[in-house]
N, CA, C and O atoms as a Tinker XYZ file with bonds, in Angstrom:
   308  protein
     1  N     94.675000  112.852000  140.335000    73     2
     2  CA    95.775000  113.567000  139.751000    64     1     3
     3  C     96.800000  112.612000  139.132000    63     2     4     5
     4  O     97.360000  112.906000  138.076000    81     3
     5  N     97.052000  111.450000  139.793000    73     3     6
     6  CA    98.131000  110.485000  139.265000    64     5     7
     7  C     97.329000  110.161000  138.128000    63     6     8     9
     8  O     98.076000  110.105000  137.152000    81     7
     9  N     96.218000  109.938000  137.835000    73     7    10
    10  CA    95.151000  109.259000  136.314000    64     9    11
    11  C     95.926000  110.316000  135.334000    63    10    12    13
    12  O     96.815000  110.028000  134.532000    81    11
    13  N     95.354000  111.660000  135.601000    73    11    14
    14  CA    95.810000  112.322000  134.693000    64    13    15
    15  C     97.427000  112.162000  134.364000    63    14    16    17
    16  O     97.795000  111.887000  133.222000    81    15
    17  N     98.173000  112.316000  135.231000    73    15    18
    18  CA    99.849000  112.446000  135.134000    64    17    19
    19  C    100.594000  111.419000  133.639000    63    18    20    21
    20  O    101.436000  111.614000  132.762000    81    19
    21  N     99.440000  110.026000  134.168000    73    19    22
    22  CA    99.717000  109.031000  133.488000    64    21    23
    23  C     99.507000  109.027000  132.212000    63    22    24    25
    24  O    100.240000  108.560000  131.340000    81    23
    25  N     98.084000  109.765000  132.050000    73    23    26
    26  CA    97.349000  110.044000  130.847000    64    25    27
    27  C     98.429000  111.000000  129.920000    63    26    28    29
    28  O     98.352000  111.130000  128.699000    81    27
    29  N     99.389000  111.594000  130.753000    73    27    30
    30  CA    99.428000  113.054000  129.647000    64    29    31
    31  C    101.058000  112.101000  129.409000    63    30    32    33
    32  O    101.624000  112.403000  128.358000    81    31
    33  N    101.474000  111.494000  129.904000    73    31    34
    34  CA   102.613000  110.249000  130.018000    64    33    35
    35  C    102.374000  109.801000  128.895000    63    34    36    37
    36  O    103.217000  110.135000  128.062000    81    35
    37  N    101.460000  109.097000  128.480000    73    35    38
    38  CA   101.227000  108.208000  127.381000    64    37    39
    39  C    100.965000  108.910000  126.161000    63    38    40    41
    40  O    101.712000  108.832000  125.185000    81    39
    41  N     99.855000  109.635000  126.199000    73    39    42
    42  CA   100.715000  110.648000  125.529000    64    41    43
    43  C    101.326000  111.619000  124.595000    63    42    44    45
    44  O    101.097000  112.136000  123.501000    81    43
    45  N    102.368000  111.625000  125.707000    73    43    46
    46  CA   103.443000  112.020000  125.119000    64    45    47
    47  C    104.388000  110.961000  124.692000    63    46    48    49
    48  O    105.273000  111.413000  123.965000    81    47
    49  N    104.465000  109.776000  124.907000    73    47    50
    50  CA   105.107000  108.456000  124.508000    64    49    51
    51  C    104.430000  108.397000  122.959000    63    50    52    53
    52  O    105.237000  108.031000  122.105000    81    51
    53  N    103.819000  108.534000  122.738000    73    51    54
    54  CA   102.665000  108.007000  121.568000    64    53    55
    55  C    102.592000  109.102000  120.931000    63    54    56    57
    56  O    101.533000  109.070000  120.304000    81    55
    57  N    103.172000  110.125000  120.730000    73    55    58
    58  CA   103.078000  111.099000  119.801000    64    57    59
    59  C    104.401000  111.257000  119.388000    63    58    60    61
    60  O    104.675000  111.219000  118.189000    81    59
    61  N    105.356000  111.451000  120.345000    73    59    62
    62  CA   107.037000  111.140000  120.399000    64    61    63
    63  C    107.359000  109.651000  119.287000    63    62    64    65
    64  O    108.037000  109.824000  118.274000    81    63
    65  N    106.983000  108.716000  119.512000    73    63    66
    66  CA   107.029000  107.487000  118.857000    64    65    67
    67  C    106.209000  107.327000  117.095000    63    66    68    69
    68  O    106.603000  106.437000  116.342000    81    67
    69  N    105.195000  108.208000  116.701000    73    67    70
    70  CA   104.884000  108.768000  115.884000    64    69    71
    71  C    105.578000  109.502000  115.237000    63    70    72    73
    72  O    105.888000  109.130000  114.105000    81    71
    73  N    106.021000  110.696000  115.701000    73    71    74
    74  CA   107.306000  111.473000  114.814000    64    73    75
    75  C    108.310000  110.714000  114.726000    63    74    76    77
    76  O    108.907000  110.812000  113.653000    81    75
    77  N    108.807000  109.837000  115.612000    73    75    78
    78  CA   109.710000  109.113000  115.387000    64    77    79
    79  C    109.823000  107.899000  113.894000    63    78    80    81
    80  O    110.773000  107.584000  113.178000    81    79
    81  N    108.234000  107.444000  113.914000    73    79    82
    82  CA   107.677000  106.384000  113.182000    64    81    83
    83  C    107.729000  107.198000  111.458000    63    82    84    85
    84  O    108.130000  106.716000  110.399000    81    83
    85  N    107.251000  108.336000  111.700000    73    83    86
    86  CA   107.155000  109.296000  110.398000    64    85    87
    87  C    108.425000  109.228000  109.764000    63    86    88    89
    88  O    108.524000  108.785000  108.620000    81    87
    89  N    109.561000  109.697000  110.517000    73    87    90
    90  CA   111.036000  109.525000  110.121000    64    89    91
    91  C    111.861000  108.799000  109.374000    63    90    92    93
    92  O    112.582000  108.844000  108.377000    81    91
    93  N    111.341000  107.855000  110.551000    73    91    94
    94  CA   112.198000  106.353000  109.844000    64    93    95
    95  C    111.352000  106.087000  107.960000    63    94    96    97
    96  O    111.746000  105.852000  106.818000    81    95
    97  N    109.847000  106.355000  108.790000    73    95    98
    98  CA   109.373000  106.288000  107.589000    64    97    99
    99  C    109.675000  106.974000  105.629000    63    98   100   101
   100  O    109.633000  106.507000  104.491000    81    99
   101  N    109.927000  108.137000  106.221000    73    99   102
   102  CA   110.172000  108.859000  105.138000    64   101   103
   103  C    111.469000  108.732000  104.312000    63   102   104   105
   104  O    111.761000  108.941000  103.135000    81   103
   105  N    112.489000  108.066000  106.008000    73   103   106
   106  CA   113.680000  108.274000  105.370000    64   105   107
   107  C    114.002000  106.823000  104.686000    63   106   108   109
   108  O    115.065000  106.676000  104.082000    81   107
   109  N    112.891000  105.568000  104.815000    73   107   110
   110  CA   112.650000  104.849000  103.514000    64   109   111
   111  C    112.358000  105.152000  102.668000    63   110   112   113
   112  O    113.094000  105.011000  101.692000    81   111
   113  N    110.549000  106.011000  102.510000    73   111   114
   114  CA   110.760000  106.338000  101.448000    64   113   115
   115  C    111.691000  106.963000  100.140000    63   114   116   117
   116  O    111.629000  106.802000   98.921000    81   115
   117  N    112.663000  107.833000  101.126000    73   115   118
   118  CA   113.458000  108.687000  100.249000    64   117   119
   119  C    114.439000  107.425000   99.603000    63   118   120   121
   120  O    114.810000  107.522000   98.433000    81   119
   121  N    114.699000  106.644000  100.152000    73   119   122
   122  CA   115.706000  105.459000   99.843000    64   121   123
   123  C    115.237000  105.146000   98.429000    63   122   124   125
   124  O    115.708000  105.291000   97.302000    81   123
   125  N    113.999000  104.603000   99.007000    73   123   126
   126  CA   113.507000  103.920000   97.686000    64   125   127
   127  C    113.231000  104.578000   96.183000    63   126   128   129
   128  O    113.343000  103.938000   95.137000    81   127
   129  N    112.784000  106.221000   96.292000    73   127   130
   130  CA   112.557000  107.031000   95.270000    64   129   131
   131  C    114.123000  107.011000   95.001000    63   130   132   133
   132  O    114.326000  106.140000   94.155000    81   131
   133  N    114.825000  107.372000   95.227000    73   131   134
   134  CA   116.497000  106.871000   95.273000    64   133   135
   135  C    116.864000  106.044000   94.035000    63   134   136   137
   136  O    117.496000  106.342000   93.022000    81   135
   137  N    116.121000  104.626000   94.534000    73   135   138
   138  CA   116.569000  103.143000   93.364000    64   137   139
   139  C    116.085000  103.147000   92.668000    63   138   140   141
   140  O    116.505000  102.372000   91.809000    81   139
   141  N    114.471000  104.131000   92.188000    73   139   142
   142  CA   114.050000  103.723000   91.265000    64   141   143
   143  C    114.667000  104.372000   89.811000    63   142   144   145
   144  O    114.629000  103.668000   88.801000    81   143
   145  N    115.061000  105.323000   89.773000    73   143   146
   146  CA   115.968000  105.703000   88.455000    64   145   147
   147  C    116.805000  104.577000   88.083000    63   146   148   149
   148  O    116.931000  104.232000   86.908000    81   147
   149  N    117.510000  103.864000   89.271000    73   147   150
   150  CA   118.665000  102.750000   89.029000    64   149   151
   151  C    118.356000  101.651000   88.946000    63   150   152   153
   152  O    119.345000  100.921000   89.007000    81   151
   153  N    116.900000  100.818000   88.763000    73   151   154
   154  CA   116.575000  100.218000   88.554000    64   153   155
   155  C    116.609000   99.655000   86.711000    63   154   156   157
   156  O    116.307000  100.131000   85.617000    81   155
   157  N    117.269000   98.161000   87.353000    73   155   158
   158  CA   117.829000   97.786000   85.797000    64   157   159
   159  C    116.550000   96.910000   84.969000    63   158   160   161
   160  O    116.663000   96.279000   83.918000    81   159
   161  N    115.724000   97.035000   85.533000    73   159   162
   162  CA   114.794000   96.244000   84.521000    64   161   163
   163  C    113.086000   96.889000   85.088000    63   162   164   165
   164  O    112.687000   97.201000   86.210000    81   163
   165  N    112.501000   96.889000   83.929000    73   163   166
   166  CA   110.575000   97.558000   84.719000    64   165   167
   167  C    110.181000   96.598000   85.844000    63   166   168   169
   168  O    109.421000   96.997000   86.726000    81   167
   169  N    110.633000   95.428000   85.853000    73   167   170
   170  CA   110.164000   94.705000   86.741000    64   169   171
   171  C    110.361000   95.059000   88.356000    63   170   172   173
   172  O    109.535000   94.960000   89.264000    81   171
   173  N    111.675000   95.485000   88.394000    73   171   174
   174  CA   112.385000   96.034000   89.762000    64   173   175
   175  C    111.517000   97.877000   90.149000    63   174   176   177
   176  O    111.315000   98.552000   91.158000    81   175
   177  N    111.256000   98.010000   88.691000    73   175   178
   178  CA   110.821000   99.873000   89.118000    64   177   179
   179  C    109.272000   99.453000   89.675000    63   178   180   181
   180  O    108.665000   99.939000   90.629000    81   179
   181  N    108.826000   98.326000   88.694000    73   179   182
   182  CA   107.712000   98.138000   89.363000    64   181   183
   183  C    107.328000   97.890000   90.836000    63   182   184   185
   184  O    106.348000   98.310000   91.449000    81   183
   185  N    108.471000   97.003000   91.308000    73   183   186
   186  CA   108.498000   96.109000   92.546000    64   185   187
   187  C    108.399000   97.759000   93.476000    63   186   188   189
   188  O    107.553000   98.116000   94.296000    81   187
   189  N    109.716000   98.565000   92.904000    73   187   190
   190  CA   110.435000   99.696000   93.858000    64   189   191
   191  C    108.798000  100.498000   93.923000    63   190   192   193
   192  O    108.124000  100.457000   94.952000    81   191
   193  N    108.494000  100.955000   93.105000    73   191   194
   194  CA   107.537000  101.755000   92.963000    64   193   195
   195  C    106.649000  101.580000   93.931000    63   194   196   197
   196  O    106.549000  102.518000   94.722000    81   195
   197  N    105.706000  100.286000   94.168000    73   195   198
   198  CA   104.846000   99.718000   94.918000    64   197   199
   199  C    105.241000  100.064000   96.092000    63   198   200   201
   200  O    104.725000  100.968000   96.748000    81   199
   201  N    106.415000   99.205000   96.532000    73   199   202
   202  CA   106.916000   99.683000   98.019000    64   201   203
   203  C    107.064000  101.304000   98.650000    63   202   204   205
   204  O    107.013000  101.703000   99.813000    81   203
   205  N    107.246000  101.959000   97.499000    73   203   206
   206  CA   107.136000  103.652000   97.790000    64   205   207
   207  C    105.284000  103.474000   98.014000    63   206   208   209
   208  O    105.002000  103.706000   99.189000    81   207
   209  N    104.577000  103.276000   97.528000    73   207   210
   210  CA   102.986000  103.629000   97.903000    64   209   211
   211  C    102.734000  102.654000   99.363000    63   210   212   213
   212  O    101.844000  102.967000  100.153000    81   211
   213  N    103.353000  101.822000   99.526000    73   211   214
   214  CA   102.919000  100.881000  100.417000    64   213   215
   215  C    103.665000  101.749000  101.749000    63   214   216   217
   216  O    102.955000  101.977000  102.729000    81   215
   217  N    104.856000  102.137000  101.746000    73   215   218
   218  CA   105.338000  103.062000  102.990000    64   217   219
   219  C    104.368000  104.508000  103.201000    63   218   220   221
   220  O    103.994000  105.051000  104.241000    81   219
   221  N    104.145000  104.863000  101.801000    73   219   222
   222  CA   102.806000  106.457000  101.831000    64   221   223
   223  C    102.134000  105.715000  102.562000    63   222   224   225
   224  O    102.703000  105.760000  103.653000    81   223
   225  N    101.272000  105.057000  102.634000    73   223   226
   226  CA    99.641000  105.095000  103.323000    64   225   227
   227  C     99.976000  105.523000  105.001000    63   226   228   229
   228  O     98.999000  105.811000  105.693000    81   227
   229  N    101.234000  105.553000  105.573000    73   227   230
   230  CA   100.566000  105.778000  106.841000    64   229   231
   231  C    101.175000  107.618000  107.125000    63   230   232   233
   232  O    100.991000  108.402000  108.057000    81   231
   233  N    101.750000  107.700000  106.136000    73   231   234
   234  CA   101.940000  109.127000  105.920000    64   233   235
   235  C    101.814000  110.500000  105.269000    63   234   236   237
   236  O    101.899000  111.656000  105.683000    81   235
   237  N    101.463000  109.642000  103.506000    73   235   238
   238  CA   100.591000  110.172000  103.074000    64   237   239
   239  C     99.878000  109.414000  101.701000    63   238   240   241
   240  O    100.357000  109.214000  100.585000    81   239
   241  N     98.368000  109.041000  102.335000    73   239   242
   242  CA    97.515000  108.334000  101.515000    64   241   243
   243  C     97.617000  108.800000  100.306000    63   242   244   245
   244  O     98.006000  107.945000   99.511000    81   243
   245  N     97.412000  109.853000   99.846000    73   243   246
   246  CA    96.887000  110.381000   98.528000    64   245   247
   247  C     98.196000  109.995000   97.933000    63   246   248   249
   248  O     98.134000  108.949000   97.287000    81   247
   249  N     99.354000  110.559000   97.982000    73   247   250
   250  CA   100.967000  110.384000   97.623000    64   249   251
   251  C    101.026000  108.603000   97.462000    63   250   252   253
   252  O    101.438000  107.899000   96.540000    81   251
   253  N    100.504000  108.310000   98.606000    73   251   254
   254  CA   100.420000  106.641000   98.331000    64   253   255
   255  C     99.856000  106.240000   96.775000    63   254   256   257
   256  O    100.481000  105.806000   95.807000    81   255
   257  N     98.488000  106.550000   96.929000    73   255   258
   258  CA    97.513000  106.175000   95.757000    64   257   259
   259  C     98.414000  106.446000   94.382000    63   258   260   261
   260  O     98.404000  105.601000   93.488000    81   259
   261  N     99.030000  107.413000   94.287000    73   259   262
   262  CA    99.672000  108.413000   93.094000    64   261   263
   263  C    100.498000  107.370000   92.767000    63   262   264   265
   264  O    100.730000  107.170000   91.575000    81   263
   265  N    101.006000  106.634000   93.648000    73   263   266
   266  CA   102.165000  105.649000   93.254000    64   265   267
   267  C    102.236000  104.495000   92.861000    63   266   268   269
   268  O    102.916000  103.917000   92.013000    81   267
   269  N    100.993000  104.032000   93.985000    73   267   270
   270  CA   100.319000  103.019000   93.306000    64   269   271
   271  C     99.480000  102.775000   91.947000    63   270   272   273
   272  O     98.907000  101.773000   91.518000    81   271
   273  N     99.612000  103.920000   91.502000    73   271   274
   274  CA    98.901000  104.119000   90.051000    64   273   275
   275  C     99.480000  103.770000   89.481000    63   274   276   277
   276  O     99.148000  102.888000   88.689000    81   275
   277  N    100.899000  104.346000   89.569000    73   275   278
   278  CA   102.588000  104.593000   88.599000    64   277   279
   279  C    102.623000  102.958000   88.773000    63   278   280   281
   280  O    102.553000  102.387000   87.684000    81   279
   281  N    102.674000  102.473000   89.402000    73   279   282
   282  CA   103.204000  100.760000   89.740000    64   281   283
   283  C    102.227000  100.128000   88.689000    63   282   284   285
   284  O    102.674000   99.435000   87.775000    81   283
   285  N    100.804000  100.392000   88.838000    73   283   286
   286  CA   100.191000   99.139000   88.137000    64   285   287
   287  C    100.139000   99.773000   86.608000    63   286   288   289
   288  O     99.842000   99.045000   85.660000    81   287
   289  N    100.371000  100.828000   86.472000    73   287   290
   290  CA   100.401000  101.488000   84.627000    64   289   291
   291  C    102.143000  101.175000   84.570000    63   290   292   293
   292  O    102.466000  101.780000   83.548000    81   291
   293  N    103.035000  100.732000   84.970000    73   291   294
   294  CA   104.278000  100.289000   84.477000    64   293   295
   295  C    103.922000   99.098000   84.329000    63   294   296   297
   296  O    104.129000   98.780000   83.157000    81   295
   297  N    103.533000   98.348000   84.856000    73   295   298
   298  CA   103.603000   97.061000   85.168000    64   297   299
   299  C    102.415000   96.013000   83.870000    63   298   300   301
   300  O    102.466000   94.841000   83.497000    81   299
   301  N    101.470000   97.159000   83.537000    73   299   302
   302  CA   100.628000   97.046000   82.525000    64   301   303
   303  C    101.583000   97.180000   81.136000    63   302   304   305
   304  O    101.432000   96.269000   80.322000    81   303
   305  N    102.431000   98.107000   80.842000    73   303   306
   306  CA   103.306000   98.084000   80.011000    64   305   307
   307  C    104.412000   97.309000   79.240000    63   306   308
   308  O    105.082000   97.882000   78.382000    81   307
C-alpha cells in the first residue's frame, strides 16, 4: 500500500510540475509573439521568430514547425 501511496505521489508531482512547465512556457511564448511586430530589423524577427518555434516543440509541435518555417523563409529574404 505505501508502493502505491508513493506512486500516486509522484504522480501527482509530475503532472502538477507539467502544467506548471506549460505556463511558464506559454507565457514566454506570448512574450515573444509580443516583440516580434517591434522588432527593428529582419534579423531580430528572425532571431524572435525561431525562439517562438523552439519554446512550441514541447507544447505544441505542429505550431512549432509553422514557425520555424516563418523563421527560415524570413531569413531567406
Amino acid at each position: 500500500m505505501q508502493h502505491l501511496k508513493l506512486t500516486v505521489l509522484i504522480l501527482a508531482l509530475m503532472l502538477n510540475f507539467n502544467a506548471t512547465a506549460r505556463r511558464e512556457g506559454q507565457a514566454k511564448i506570448d512574450s515573444l509573439l509580443q516583440e516580434i511586430p517591434h522588432a527593428k530589423n529582419d534579423s531580430q524577427k528572425v532571431i524572435l521568430t525561431a525562439a517562438v518555434s523552439l519554446q512550441l516543440q514541447a507544447v505544441n509541435p505542429d505550431e512549432g514547425i509553422k514557425y520555424g518555417k516563418q523563421a527560415w523563409l524570413l531569413q531567406k529574404a
